[in-house]
N, C-alpha and C positions, 0 to 999 in steps of 0.2 A: 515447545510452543504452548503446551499446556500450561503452563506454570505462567504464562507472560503475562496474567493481572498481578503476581505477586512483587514486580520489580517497579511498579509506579505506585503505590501508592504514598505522595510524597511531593512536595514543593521545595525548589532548589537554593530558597532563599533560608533554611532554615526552620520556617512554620513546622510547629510542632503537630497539625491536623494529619489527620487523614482523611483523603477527598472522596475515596473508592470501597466502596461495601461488595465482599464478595455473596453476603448473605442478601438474597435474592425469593422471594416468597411469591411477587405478583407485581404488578405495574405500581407499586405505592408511592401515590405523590403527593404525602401528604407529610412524611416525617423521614428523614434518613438518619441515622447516628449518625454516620463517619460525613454529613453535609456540614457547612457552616449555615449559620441559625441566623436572621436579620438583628438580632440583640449581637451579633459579633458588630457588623456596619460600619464593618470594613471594606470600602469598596476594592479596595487593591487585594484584601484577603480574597473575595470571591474572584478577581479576576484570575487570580493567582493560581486557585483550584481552577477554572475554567479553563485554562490552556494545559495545565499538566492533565487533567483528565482528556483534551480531545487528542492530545498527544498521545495515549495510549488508547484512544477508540483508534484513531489512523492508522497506527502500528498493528495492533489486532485486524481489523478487517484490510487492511492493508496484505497481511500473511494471509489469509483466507482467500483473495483474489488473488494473490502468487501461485497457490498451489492451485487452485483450479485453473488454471493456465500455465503447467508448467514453467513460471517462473520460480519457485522453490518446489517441493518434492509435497506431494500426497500422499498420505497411508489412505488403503481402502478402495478395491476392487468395486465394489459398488456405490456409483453415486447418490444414491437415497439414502446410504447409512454412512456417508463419510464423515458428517456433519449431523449429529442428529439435535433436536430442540433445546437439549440443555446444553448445547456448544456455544450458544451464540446469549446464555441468559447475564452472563458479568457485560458482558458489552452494550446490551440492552439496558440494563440497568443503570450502567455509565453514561449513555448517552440521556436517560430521563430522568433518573433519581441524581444526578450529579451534573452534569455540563446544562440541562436546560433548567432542572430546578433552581441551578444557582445561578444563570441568565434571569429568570423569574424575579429572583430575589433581586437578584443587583438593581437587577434595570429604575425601578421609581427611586435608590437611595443614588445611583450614579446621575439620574434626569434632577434630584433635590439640589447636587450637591455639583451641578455643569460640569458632569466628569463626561463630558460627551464621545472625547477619544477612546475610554474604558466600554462604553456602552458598544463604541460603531465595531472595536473588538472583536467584541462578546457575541454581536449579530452577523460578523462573519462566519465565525466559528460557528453559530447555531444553524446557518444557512448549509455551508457542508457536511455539518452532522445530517441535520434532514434528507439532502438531497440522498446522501449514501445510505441512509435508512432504507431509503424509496429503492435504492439500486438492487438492495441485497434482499426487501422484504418484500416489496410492492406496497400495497394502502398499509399505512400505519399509522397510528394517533398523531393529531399535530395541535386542532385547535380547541379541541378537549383535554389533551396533556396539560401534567400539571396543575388543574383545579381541585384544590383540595375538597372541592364539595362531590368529585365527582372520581369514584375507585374506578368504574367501568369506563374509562373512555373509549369512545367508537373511530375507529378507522377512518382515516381523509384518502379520497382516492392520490394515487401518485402523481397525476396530471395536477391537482388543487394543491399539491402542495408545491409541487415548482412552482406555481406560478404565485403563489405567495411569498415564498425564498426570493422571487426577483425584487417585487416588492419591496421585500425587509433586507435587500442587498443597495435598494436606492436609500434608504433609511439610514443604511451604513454609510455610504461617503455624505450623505448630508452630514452627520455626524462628524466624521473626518472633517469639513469643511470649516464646521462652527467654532467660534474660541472655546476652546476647553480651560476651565481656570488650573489644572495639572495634567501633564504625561504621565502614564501610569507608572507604578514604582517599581514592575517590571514587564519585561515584554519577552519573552521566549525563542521568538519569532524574528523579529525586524529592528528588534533595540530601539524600538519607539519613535521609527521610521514612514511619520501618515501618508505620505506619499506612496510608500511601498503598499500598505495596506489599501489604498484607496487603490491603485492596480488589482491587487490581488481580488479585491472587490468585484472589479469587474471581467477581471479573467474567471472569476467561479461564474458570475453569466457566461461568458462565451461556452462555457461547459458545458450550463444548460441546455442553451441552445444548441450546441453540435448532438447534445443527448437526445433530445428529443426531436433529431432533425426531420427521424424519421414518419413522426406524427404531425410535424407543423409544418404547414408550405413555408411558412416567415420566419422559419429557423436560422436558416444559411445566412440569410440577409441581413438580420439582425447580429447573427454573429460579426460580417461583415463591415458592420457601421460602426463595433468594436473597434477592430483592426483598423478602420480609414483613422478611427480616434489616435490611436496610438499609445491611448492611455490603460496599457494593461503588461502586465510579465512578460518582458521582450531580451531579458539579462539576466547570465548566472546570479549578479547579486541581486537578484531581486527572489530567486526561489524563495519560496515556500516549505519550511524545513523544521522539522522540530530540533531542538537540540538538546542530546542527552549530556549529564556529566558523567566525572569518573569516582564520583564517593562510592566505595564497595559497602557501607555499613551508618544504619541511623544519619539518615533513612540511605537506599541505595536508589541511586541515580541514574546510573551506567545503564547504556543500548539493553533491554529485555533478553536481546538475539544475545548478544553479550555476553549476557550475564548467565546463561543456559550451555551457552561451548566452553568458555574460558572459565572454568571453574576446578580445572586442575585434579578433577578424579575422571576426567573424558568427557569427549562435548557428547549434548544431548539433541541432536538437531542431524539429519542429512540434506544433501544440496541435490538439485535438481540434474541427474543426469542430462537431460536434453538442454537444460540453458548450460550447462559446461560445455558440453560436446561439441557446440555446434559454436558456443562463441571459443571451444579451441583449433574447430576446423577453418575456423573466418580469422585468426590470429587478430581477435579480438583486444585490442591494447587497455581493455577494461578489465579484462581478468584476473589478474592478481591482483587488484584491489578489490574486484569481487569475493574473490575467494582465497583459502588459503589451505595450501597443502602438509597434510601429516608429515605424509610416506613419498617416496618417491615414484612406487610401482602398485598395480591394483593387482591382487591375484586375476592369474586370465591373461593380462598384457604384458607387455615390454620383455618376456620373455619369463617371467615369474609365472609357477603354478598352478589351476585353478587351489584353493581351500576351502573345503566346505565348513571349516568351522567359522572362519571369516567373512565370507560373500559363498554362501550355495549356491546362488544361481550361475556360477562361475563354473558351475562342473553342470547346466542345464543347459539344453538348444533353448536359442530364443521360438517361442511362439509363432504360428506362421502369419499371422498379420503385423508384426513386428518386422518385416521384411524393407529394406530400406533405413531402419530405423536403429540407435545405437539402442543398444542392450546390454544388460546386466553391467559393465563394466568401460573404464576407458583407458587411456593411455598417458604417461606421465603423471599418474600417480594421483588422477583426479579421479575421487572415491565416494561415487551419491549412489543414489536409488533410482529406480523407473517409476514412471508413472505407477502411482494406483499398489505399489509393490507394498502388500503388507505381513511379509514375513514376519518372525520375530527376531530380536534384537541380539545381534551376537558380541561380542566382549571385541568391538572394533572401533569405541572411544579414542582413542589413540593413533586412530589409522585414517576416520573419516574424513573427508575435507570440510572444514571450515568456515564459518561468513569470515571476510575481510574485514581490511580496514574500513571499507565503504559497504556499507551504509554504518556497521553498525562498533566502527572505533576498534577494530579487531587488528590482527597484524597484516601489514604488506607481503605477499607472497615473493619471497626473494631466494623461494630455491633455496631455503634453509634448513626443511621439514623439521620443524620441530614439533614433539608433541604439544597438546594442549595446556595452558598453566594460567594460574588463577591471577597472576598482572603479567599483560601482555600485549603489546600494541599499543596503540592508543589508551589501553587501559576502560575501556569502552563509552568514551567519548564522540560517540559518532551520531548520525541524525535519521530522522524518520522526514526521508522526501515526499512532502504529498501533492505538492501543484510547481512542477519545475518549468524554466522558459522552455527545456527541452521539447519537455509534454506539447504546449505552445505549438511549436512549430509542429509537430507529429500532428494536433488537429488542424492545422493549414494544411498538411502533405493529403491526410485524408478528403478534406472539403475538395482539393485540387484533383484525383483521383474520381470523386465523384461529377465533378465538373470534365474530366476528361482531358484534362489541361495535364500532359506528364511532364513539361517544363516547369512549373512552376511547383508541380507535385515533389520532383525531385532535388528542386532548388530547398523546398522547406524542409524535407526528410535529412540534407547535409547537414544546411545549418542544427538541426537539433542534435546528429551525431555529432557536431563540434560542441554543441554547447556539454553535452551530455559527456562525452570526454574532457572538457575542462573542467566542471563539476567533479566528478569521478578521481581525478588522476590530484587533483587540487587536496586529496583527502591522505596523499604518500607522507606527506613531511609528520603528519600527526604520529605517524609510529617513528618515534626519535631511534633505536634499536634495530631500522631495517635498513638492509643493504640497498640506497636506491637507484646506485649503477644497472642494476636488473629493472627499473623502471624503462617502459619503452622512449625511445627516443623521437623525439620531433622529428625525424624522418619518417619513422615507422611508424607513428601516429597521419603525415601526410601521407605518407602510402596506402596506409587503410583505411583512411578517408576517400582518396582517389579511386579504392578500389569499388568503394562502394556506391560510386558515380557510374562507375565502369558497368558493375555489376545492376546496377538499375535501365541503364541503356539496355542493357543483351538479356533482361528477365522476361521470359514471355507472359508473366500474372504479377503486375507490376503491384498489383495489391497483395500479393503474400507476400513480394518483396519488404516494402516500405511495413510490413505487418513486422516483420522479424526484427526491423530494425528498433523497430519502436520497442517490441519487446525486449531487446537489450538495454535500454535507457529507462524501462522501468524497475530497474532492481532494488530491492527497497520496499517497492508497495505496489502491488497487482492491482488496486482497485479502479486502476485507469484500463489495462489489459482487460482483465474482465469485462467492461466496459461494452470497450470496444469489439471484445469478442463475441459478444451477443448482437450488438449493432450491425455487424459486418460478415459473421462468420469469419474471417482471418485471425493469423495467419492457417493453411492448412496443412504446416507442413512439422505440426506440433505432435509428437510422443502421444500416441494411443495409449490408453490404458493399459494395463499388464494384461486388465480381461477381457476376453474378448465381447464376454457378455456383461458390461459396468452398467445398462440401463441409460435411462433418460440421461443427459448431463443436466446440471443445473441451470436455470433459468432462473429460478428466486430460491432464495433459501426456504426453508423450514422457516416460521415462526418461533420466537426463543419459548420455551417451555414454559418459563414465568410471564409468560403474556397471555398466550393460547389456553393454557390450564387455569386462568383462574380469573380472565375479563368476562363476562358472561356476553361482552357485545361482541365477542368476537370468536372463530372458529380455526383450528388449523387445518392450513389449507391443504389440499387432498393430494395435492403432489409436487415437486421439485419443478415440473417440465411447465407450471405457470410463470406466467408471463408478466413481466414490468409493464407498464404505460406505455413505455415507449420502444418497447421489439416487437415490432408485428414482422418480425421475422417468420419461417418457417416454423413448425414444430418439431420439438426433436423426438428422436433419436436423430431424425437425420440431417437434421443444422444445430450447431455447428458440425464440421463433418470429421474436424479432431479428436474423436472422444474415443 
């Protein structure tokens, strides 16, 4: 994951630029190298860099909210140093020196030249850059970004900037709306679909407002008069998805996740023990395209045993708050880490389990175990999901939940596991090379759908329920989970940390180090356990209560 600025820098049409500077000194928004310059003026150039650059902000902070929600794997016992300020400076950088510098620039030559549908774009994309800024950092520069007369810009609180993103979200389908004298010359996204974008427009309000429900009384409602619209992501084909290619070289295109496992000297990534476990105790019909097996057997299980040169903790008792909770190892050959486990790395390339086909173009797991190898799958042609219908219906299950309605809570929670397995299972045919006899069967997909009807009637905390479910449909990109797990506390029934003593969990991250070190308006902030605009939750240590 460390390495994942290095596999985007690059436009899939060809352009010879490079959009993404990993050299990072301070907030400078005054000149980038690797930017295109208004003497280029090309409005399709900048638009071109704007999508591939948020493509790789989503996929970044995307894994960042997986692993603090165990939907992928955390290294780091302590959550104050899991993440420290220079973790988050190429991301930062990408989001101001490249996606909104070059929003900046386009916008007066796209408003010259009636490129209106390039612009309504570009103010999408600017709209969930910010918001996710806000989610991860709390106040960050918004209406001072980008003046080149001005190095230090000062912090917008979080609350000023939603409410300006909504704003410049009605800007957007005006946009959409007007004759445009051209369709852009690419779209990454929707194939230059303004209908689909005009949805997605207002499904990122509906976001806002479930996010900040719990500050605004006219949250819900406003969500609400969305929904009576009907005019927002209600269909797999309308997700929201970035899409990678399979060029291996000049420039390289393929899934980031991808291109770090399938590289044929062993993957460099592990999978989350507790989302294997638990979607292999639920016979979860998404898992083999989540993931993909080496080995057949883990040292520990299936009757293989333990090796300390392979998995040590195979020959350890689990910890005593670990009790209830899978440990160290599982069964049938699915081979991740625990929570927060930051041993070091044993020569188990070859053994570890793998991402899938889905998200990230990897192979369908078909009970083949083969090692890892540099063309494989898909060839890593697969997508960074950031706003799915599934998601959709998961914030209807929760609004319903809070409303105390469990009919209609649990009517929205199927439909998104339907949608969310069609999505998913829709990604088998792309590995031409895999057996897909071993794919679940339309039976066994209604079966485990029914089950999950079943299992919502007879749950007695029907909010950790619908919480787990959801987090099976986020696979791919945390930053909805995360979310929602500071919103809500849920689900609680998530893998503790390896330690017992990890400190605060996060609540906002660190400021990136090239922001905090060298704005003079601004200061890093004193600790982790601060708080977004919008969770007047409890404090932690002791909310959320998974940690």
């Amino acid at each position: 994951m460390k390495r994942l600025h290095k596999f985007l820098a690059l436009v899939f049409v060809g352009i010879g630029f490079l959009f993404y500077s990993c050299e990072t000194t301070e907030l400078d928004l005054t000149q980038n190298p690797n930017a295109l310059t208004p003497e280029q003026a090309d409005v399709n150039f900048f638009l071109n860099a704007i999508q591939v650059n948020f493509g790789l902000f989503a996929e970044t902070l995307g894994q960042r909210g997986a692993e603090m929600t165990r939907i992928d794997y955390m290294f780091g016992r302590d959550y104050a140093d899991v993440y420290s300020p220079s973790t988050f400076d190429d991301t930062w950088s990408n989001a101001y020196r490249s996606i909104l510098n070059n929003i900046r620039t386009m916008q007066p030559l796209a408003e010259d030249a009636k490129l209106y549908n390039h612009l309504g774009m570009a103010q999408v994309i600017e709209a969930y850059t910010m918001i996710t800024l806000v989610d991860f950092f709390g106040d960050v520069p918004y209406t001072e970004a980008n003046d080149p007369t001005n190095l230090n810009p000062k912090a917008d609180t979080g609350a000023s900037i939603y409410t300006a993103v909504l704003a410049l979200l009605d800007q957007a389908t005006a946009n959409f709306a007007k004759g445009s004298l051209a369709l852009p010359q690419n779209d990454f996204f929707y194939a230059k679909n303004l209908t689909k974008w005009t949805k997605l427009a207002n499904t990122l309000k509906m976001k806002i407002y479930l996010q900040r429900r719990l500050v605004d009384a006219g949250a819900i409602a406003s969500f609400n008069t969305i929904v009576n619209s009907g005019n927002y992501i209600t269909a797999t084909s309308e997700n929201f998805m970035f899409n990678w290619g399979s060029s291996q070289v000049s420039p390289d295109t393929r899934h980031p996740r991808y291109a770090t496992d399938y590289k044929g000297d062993g993957a460099d990534n592990y999978q989350s023990n507790w989302m294997m476990g638990t979607m292999l105790a639920n016979n979860d019909p998404r898992i083999r395209y989540y993931f993909y097996r080496q080995v057949n057997k883990v040292p520990g299980q299936d009757g293989l045993d333990p090796k300390e040169e392979d998995l040590a903790c195979s020959l350890q008792t689990a910890p005593a708050h670990y009790t209830g909770f899978t440990f160290c190892s599982l069964p049938n050959g699915y081979w991740g880490r625990d929570h927060g486990n930051d041993e070091g790395i044993p020569p188990d390339g070859f053994k570890r389990t793998i991402i899938g086909v889905y998200p990230a173009g990897g192979r369908f797991d078909d009970s083949s175990f083969k090692g890892t190898a540099l063309v494989a799958g898909a060839n890593g042609a697969g997508v960074t999901p950031i706003l799915l219908a599934s998601t959709v219906d998961f914030w209807k299950a929760e609004l319903a939940l809070v409303a105390g309605n469990n009919t209609v809570a649990k009517a929205a929670m199927l439909a998104g596991i339907d949608k969310s397995i069609s999505t998913v299972t829709a990604f088998g045919a792309k590995d031409g090379g895999a057996d897909l006899t071993k794919a679940p069967t339309a039976l066994a997909i209604t079966a485990f759908k029914t089950a999950k009807g079943t299992g919502f009637d007879n749950a007695a905390d029907k909010w950790n329920y619908v919480a787990e479910q959801f987090w099976f449909s986020l696979f791919g990109n945390g930053i909805d989970a995360y979310n929602f797990y500071r919103r809500t506390g849920y689900p609680h029934t998530l893998q503790p940390n390896i330690d017992p003593n990890s400190g605060t969990f996060i609540r906002s991250n660190w400021y990136p180090a090239n922001y905090a070190n060298n704005n003079s308006n601004t200061t890093q902030k004193s600790s982790i356990a601060s708080q977004v605009f919008w969770d007047n939750n409890p404090a932690s240590p002791t909310f959320p209560v998974s940690n």
